[in-house]
mmCIF file of the N, C-alpha and C atoms, coordinates in Angstrom:
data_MODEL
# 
_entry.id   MODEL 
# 
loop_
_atom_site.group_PDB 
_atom_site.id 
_atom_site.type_symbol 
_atom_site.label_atom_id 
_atom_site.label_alt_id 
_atom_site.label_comp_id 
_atom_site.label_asym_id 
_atom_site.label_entity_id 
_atom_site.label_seq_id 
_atom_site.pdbx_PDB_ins_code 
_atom_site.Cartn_x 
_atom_site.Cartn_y 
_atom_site.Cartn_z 
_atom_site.occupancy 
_atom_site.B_iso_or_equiv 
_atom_site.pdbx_formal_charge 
_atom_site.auth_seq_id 
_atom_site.auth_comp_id 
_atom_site.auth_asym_id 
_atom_site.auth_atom_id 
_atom_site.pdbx_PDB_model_num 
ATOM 1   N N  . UNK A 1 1  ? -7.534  12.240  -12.117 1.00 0.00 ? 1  UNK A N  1 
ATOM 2   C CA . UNK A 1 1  ? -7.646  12.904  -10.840 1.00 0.00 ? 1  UNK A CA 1 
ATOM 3   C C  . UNK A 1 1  ? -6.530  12.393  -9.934  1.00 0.00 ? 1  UNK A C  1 
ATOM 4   N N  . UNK A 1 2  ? -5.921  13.089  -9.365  1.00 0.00 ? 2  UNK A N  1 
ATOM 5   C CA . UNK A 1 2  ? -4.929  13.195  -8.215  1.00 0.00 ? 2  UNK A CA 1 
ATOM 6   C C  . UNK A 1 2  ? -5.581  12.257  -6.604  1.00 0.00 ? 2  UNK A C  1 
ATOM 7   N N  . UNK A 1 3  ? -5.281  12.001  -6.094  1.00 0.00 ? 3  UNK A N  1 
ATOM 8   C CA . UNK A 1 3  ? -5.331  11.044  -4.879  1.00 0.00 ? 3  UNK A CA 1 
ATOM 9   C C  . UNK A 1 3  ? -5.270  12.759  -4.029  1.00 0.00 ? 3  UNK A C  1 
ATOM 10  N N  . UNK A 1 4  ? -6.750  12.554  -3.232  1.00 0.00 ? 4  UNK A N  1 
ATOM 11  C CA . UNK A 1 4  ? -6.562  14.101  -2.331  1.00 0.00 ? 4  UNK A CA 1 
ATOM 12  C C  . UNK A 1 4  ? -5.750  13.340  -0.992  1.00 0.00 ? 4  UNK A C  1 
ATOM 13  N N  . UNK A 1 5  ? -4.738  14.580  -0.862  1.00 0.00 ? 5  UNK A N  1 
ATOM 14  C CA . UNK A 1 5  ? -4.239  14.585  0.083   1.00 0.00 ? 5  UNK A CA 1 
ATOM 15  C C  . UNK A 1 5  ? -3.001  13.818  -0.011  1.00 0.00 ? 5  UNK A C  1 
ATOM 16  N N  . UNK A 1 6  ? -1.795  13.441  -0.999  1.00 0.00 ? 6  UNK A N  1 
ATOM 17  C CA . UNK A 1 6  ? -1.283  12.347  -1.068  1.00 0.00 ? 6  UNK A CA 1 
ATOM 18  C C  . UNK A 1 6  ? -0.175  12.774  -0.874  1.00 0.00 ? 6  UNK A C  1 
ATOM 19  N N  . UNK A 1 7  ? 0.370   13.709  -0.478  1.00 0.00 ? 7  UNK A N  1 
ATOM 20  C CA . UNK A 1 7  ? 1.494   14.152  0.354   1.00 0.00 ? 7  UNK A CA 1 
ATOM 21  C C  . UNK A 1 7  ? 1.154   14.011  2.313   1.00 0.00 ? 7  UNK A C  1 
ATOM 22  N N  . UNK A 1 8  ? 0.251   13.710  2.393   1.00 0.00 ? 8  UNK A N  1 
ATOM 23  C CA . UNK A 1 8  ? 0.229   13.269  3.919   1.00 0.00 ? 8  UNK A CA 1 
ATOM 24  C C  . UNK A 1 8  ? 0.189   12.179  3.958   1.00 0.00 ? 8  UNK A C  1 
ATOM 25  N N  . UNK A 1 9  ? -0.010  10.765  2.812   1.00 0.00 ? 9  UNK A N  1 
ATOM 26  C CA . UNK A 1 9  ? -0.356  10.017  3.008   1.00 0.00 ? 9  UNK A CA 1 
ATOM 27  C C  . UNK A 1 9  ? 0.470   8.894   3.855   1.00 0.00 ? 9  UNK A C  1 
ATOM 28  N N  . UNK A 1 10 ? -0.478  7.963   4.707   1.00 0.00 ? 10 UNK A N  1 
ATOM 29  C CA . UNK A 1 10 ? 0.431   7.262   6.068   1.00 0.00 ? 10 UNK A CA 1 
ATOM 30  C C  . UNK A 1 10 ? 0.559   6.183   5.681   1.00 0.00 ? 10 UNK A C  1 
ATOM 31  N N  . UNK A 1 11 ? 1.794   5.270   5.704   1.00 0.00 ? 11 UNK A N  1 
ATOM 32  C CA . UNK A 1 11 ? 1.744   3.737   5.451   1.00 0.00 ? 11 UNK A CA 1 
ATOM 33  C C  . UNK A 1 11 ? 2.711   3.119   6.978   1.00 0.00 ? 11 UNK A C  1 
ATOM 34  N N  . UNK A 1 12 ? 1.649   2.438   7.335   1.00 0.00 ? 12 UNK A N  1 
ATOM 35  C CA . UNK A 1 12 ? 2.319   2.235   9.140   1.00 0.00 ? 12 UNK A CA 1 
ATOM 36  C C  . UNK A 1 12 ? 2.939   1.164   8.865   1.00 0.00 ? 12 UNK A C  1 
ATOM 37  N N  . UNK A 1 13 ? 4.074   1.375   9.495   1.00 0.00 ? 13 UNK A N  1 
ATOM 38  C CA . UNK A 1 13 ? 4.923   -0.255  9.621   1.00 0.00 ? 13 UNK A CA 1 
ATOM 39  C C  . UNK A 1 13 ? 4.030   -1.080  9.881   1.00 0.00 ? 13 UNK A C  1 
ATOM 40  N N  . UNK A 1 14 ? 3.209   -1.441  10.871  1.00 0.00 ? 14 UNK A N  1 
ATOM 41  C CA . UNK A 1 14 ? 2.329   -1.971  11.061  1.00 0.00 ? 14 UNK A CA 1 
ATOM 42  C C  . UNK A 1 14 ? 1.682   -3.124  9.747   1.00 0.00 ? 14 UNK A C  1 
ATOM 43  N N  . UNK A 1 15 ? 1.354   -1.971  9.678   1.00 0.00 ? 15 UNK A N  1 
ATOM 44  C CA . UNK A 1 15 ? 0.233   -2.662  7.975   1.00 0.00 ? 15 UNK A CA 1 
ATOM 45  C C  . UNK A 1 15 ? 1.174   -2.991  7.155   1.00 0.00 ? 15 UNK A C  1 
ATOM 46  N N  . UNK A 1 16 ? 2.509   -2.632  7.088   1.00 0.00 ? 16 UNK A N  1 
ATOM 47  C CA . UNK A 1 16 ? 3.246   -3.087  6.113   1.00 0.00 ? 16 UNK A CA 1 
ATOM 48  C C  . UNK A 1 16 ? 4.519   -4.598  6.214   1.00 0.00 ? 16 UNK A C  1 
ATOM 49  N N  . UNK A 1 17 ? 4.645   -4.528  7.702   1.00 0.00 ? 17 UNK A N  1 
ATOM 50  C CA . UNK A 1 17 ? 5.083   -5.848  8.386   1.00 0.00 ? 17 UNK A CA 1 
ATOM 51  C C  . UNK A 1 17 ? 4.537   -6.840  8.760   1.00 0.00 ? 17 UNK A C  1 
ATOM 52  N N  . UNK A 1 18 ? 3.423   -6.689  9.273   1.00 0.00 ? 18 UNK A N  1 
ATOM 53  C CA . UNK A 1 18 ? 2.374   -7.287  9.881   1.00 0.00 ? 18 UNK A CA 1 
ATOM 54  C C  . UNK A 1 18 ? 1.455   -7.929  8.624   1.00 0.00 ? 18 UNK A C  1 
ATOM 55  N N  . UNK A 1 19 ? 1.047   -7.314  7.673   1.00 0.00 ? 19 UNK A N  1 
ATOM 56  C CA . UNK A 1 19 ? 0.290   -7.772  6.636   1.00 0.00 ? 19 UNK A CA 1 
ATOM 57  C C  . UNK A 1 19 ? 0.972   -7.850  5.242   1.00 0.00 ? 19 UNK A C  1 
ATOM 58  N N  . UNK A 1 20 ? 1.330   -7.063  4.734   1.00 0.00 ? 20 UNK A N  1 
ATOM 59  C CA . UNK A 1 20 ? 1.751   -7.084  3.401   1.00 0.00 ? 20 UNK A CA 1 
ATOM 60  C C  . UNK A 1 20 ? 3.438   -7.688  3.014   1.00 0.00 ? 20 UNK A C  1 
ATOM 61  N N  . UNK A 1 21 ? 3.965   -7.688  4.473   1.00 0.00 ? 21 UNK A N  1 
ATOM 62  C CA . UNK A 1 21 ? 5.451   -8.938  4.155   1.00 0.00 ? 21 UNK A CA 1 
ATOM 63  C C  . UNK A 1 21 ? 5.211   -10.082 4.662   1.00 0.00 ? 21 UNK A C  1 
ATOM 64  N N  . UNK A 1 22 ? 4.074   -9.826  5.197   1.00 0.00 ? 22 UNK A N  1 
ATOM 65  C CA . UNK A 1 22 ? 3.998   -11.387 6.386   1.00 0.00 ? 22 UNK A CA 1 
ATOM 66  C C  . UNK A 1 22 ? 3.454   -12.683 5.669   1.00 0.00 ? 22 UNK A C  1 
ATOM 67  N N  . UNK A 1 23 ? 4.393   -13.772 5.787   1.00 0.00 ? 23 UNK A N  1 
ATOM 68  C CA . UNK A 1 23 ? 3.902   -15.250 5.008   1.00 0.00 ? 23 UNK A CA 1 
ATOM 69  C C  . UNK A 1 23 ? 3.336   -16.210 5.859   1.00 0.00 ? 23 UNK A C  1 
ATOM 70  N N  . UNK A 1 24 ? 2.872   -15.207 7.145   1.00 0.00 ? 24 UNK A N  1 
ATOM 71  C CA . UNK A 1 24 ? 1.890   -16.168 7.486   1.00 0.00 ? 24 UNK A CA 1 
ATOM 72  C C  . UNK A 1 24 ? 0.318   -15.676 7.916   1.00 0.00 ? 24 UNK A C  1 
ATOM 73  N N  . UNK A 1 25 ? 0.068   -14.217 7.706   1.00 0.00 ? 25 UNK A N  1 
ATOM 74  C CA . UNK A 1 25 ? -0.788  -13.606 7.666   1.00 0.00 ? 25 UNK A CA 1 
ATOM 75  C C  . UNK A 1 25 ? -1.974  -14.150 6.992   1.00 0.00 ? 25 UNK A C  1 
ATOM 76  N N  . UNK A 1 26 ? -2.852  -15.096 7.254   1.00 0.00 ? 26 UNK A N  1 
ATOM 77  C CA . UNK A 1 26 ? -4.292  -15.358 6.011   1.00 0.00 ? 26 UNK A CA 1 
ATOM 78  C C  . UNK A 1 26 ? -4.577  -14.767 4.565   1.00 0.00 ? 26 UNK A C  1 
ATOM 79  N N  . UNK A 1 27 ? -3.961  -13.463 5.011   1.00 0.00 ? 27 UNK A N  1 
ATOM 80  C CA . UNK A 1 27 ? -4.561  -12.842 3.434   1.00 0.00 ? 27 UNK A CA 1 
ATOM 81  C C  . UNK A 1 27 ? -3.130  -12.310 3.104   1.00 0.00 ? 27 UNK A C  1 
ATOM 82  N N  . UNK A 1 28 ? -2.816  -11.814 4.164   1.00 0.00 ? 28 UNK A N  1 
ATOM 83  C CA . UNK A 1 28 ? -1.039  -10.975 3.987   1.00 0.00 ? 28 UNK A CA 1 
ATOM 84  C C  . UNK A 1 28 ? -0.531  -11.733 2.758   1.00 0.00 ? 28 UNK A C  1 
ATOM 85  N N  . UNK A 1 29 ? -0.525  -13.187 3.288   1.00 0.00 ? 29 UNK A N  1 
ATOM 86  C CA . UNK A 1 29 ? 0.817   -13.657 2.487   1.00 0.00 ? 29 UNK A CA 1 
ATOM 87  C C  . UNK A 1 29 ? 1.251   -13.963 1.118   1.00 0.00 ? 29 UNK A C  1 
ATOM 88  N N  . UNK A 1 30 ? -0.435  -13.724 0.618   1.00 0.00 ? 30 UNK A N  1 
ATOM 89  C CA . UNK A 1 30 ? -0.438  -13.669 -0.894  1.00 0.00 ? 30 UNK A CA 1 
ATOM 90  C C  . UNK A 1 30 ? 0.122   -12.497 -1.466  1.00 0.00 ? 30 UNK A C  1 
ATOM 91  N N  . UNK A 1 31 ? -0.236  -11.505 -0.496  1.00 0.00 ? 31 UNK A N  1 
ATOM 92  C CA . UNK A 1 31 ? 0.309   -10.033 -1.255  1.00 0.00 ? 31 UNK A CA 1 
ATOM 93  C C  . UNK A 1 31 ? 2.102   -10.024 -0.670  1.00 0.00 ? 31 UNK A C  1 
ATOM 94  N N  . UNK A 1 32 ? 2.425   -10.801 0.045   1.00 0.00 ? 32 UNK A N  1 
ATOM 95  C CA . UNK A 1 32 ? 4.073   -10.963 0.822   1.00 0.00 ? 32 UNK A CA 1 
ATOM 96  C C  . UNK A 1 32 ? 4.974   -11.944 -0.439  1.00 0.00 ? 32 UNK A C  1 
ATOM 97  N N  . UNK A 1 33 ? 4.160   -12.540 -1.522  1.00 0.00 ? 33 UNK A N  1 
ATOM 98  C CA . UNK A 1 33 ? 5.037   -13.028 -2.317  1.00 0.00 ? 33 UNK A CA 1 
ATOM 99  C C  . UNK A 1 33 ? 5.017   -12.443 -3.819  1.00 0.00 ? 33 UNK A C  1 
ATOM 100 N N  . UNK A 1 34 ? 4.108   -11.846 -4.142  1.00 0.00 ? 34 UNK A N  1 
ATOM 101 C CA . UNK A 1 34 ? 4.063   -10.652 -4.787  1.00 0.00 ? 34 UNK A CA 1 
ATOM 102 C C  . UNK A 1 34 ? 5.349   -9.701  -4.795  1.00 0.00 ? 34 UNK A C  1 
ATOM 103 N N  . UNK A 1 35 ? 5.132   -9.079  -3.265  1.00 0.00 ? 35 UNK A N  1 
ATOM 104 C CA . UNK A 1 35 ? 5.861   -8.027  -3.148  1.00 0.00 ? 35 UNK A CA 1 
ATOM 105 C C  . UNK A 1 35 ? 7.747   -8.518  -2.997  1.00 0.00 ? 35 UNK A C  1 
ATOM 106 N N  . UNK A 1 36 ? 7.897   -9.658  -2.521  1.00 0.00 ? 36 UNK A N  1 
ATOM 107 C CA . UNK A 1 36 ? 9.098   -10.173 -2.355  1.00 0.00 ? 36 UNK A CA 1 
ATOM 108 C C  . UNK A 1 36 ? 9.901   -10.448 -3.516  1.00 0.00 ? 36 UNK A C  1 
ATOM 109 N N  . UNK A 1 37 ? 8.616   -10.782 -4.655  1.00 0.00 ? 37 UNK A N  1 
ATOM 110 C CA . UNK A 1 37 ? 9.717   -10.878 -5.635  1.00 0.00 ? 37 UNK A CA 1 
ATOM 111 C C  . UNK A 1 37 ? 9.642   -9.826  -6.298  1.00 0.00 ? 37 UNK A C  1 
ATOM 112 N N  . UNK A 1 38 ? 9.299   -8.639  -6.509  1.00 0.00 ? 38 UNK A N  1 
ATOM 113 C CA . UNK A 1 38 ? 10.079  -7.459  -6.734  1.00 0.00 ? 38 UNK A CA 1 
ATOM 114 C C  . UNK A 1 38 ? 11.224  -7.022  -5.995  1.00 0.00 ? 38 UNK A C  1 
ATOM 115 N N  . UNK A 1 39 ? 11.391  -7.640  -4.582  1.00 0.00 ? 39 UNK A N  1 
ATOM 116 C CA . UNK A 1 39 ? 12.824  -7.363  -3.744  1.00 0.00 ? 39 UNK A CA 1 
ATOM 117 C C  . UNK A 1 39 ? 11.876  -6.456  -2.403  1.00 0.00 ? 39 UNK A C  1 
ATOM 118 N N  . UNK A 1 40 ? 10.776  -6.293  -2.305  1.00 0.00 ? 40 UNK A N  1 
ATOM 119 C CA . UNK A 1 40 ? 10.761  -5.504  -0.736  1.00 0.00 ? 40 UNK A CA 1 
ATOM 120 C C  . UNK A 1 40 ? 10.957  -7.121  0.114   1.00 0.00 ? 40 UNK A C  1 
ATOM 121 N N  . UNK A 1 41 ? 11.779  -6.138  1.392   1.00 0.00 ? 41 UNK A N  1 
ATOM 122 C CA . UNK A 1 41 ? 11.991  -7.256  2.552   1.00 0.00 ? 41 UNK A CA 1 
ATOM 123 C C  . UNK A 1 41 ? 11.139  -7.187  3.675   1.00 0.00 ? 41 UNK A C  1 
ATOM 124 N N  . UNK A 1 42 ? 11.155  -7.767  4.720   1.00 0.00 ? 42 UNK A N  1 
ATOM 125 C CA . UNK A 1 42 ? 10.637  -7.395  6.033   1.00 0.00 ? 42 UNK A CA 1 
ATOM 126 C C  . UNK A 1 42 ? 12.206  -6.536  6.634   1.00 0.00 ? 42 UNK A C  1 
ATOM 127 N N  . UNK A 1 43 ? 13.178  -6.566  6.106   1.00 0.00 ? 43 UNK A N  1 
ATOM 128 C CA . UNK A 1 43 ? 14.221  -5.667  6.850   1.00 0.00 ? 43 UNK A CA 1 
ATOM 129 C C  . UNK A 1 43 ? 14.050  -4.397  6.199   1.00 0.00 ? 43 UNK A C  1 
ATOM 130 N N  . UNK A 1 44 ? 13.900  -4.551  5.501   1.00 0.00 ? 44 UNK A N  1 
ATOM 131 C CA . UNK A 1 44 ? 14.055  -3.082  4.745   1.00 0.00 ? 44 UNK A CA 1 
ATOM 132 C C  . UNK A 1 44 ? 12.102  -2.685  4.622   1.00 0.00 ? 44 UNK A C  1 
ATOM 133 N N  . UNK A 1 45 ? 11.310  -3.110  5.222   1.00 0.00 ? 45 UNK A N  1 
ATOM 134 C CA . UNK A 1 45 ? 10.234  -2.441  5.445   1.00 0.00 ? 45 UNK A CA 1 
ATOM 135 C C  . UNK A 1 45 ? 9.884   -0.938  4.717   1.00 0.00 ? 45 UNK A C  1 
ATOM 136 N N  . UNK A 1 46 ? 10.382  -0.247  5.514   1.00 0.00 ? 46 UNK A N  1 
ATOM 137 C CA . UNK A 1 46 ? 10.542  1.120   4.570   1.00 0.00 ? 46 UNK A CA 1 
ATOM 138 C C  . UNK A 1 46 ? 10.838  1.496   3.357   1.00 0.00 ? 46 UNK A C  1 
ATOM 139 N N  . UNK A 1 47 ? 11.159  0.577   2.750   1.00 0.00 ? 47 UNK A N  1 
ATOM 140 C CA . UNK A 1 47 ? 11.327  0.769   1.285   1.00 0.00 ? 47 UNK A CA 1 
ATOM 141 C C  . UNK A 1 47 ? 10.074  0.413   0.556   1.00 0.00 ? 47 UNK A C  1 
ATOM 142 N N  . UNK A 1 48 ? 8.868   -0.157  0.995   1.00 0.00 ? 48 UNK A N  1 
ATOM 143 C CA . UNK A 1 48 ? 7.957   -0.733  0.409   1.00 0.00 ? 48 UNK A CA 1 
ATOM 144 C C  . UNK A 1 48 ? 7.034   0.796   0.755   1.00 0.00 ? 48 UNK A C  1 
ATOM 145 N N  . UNK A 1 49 ? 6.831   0.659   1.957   1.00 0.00 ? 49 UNK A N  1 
ATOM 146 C CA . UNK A 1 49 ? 6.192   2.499   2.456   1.00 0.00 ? 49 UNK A CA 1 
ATOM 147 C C  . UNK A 1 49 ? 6.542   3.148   1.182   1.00 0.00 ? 49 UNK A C  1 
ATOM 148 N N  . UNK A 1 50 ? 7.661   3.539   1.357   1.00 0.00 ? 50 UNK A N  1 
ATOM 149 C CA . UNK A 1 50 ? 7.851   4.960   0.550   1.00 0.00 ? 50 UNK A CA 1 
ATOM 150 C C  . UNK A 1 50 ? 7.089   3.995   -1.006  1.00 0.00 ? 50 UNK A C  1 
ATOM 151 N N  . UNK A 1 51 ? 7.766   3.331   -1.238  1.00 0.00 ? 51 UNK A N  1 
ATOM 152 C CA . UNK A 1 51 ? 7.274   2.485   -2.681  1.00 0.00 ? 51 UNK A CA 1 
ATOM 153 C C  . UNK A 1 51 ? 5.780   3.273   -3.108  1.00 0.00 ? 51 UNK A C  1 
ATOM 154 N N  . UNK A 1 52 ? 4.840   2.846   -1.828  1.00 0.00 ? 52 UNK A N  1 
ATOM 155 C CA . UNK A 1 52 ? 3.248   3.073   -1.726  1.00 0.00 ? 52 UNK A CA 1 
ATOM 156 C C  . UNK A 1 52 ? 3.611   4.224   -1.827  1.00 0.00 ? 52 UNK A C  1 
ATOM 157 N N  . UNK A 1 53 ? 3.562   5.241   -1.375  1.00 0.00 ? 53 UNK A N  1 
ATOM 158 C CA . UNK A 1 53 ? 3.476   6.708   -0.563  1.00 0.00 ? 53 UNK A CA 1 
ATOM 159 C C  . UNK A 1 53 ? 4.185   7.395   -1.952  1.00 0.00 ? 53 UNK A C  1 
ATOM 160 N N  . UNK A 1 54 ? 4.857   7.145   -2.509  1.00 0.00 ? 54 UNK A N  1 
ATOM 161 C CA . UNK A 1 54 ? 5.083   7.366   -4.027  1.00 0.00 ? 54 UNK A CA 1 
ATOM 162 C C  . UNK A 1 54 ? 4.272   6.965   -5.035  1.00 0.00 ? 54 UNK A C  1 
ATOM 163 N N  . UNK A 1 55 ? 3.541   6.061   -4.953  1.00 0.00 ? 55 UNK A N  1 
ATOM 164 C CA . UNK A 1 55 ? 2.685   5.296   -5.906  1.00 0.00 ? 55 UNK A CA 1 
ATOM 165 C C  . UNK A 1 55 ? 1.390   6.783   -5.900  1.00 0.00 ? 55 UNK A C  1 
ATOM 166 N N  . UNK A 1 56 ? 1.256   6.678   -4.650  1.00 0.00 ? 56 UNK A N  1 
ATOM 167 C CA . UNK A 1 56 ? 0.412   7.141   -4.367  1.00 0.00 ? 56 UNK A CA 1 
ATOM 168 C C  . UNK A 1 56 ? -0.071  8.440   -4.768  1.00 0.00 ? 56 UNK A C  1 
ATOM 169 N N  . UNK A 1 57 ? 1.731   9.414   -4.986  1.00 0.00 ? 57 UNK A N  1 
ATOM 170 C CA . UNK A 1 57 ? 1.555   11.017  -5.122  1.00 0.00 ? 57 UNK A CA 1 
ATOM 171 C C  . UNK A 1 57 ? 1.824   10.386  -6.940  1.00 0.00 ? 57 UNK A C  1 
ATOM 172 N N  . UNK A 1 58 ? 2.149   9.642   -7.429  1.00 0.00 ? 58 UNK A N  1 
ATOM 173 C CA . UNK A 1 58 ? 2.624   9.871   -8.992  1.00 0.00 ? 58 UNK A CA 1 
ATOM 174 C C  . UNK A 1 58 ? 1.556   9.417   -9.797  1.00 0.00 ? 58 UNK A C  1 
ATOM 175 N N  . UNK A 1 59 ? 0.480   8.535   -9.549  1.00 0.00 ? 59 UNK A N  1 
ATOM 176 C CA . UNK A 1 59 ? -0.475  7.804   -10.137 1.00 0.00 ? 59 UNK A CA 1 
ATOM 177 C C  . UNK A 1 59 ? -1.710  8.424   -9.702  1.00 0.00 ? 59 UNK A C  1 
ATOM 178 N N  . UNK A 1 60 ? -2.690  8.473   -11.107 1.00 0.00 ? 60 UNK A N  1 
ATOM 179 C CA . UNK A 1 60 ? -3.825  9.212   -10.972 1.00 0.00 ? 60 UNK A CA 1 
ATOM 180 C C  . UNK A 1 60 ? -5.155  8.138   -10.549 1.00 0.00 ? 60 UNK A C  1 
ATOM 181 N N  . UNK A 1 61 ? -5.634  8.549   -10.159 1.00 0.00 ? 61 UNK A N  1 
ATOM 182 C CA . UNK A 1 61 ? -6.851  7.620   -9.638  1.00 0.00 ? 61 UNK A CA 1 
ATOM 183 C C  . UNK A 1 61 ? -8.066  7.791   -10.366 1.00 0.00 ? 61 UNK A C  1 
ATOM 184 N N  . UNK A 1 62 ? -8.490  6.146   -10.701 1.00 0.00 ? 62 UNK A N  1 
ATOM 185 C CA . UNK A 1 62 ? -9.041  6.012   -12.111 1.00 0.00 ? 62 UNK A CA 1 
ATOM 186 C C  . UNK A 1 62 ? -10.971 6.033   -11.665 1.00 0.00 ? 62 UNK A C  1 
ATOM 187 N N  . UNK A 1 63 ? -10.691 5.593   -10.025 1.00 0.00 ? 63 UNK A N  1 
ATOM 188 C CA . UNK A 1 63 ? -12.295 5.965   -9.446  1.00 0.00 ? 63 UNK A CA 1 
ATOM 189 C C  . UNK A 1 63 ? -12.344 6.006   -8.440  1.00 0.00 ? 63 UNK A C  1 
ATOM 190 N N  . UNK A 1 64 ? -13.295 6.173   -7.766  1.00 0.00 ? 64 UNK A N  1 
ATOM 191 C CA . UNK A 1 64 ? -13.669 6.629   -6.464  1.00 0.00 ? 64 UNK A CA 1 
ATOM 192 C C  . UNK A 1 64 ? -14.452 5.710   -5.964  1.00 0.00 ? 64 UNK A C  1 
ATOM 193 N N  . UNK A 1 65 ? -14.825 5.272   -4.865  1.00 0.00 ? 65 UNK A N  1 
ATOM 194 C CA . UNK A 1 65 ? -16.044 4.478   -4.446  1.00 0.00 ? 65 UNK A CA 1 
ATOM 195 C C  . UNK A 1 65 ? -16.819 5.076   -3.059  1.00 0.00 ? 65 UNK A C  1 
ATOM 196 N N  . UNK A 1 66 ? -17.658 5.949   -2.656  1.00 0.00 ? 66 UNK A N  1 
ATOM 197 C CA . UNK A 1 66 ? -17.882 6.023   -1.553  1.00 0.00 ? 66 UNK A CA 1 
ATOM 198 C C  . UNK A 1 66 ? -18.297 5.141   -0.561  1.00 0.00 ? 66 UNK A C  1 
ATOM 199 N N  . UNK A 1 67 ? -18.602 5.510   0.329   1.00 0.00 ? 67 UNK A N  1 
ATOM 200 C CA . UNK A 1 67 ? -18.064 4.299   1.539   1.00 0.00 ? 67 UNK A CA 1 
ATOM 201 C C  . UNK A 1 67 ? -18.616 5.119   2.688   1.00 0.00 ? 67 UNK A C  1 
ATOM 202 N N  . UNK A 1 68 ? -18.868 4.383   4.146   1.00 0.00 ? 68 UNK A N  1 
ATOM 203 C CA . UNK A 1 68 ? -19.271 5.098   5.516   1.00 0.00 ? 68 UNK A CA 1 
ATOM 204 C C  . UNK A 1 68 ? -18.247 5.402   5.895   1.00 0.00 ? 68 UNK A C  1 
ATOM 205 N N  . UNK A 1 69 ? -17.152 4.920   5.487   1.00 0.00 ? 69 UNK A N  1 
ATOM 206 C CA . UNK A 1 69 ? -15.800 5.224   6.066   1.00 0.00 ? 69 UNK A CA 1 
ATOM 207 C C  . UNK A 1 69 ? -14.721 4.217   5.612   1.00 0.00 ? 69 UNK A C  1 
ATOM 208 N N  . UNK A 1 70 ? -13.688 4.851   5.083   1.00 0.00 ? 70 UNK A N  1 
ATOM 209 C CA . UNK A 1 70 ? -12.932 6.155   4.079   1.00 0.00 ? 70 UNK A CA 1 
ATOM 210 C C  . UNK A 1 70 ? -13.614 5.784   2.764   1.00 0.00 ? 70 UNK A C  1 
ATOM 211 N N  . UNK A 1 71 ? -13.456 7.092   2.317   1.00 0.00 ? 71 UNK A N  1 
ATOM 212 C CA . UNK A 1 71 ? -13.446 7.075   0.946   1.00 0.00 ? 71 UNK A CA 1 
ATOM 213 C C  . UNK A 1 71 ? -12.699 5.951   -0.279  1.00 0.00 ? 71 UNK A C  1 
ATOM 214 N N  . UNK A 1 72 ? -12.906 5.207   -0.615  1.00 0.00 ? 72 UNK A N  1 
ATOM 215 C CA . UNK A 1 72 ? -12.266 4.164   -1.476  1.00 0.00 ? 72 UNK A CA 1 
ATOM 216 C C  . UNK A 1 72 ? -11.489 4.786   -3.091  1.00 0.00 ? 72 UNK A C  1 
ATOM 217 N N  . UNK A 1 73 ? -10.133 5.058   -3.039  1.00 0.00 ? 73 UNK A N  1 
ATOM 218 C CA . UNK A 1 73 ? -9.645  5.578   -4.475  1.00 0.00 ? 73 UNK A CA 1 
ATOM 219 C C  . UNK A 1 73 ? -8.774  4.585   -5.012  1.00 0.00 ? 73 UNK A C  1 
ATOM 220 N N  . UNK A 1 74 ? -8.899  4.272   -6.303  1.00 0.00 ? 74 UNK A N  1 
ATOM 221 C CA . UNK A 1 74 ? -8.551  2.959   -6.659  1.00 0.00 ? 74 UNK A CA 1 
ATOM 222 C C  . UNK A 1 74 ? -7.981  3.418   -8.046  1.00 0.00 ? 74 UNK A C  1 
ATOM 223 N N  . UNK A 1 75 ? -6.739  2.700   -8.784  1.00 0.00 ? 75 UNK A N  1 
ATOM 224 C CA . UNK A 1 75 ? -6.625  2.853   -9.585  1.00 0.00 ? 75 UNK A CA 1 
ATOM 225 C C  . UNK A 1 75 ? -6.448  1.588   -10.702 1.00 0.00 ? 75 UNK A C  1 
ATOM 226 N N  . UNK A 1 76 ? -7.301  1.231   -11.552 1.00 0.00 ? 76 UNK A N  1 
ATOM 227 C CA . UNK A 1 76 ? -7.547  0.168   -12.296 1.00 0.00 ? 76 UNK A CA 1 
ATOM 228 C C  . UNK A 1 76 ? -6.989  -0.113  -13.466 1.00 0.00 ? 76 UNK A C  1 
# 
């Protein structure tokens, strides 16, 4: 199954500077050395976005989890 909606999908600088490059974030920074050594930067930010936002339209989603709010699609 396809990720609904995954041509709108949003990845905010925000969430992506703030948490997922950040090495000093509590939880961020585990996923900030991960992602660093594949090469995303905090300068080049946008390259990790699109990264997701591509992940997102090319990869099928393996389940669903409902939720009160959002829907949880995960691929395992």
């Amino acid at each position: 199954m396809k990720l609904p909606n995954a041509d709108r999908l949003d990845v905010p600088k925000a969430k992506v500077v703030d948490y997922l490059l950040s090495s000093t974030h509590p939880q961020g920074r585990h996923k900030a050395v991960f992602f660093r050594a594949f090469g995303f930067s905090l300068a080049a930010w946008d390259q990790l976005a699109a990264a997701l936002r591509q992940h997102g339209v090319a990869n099928d989603v393996t389940t669903a989890e409902d939720a009160l709010w959002p829907t949880l699609y995960c691929r395992r």
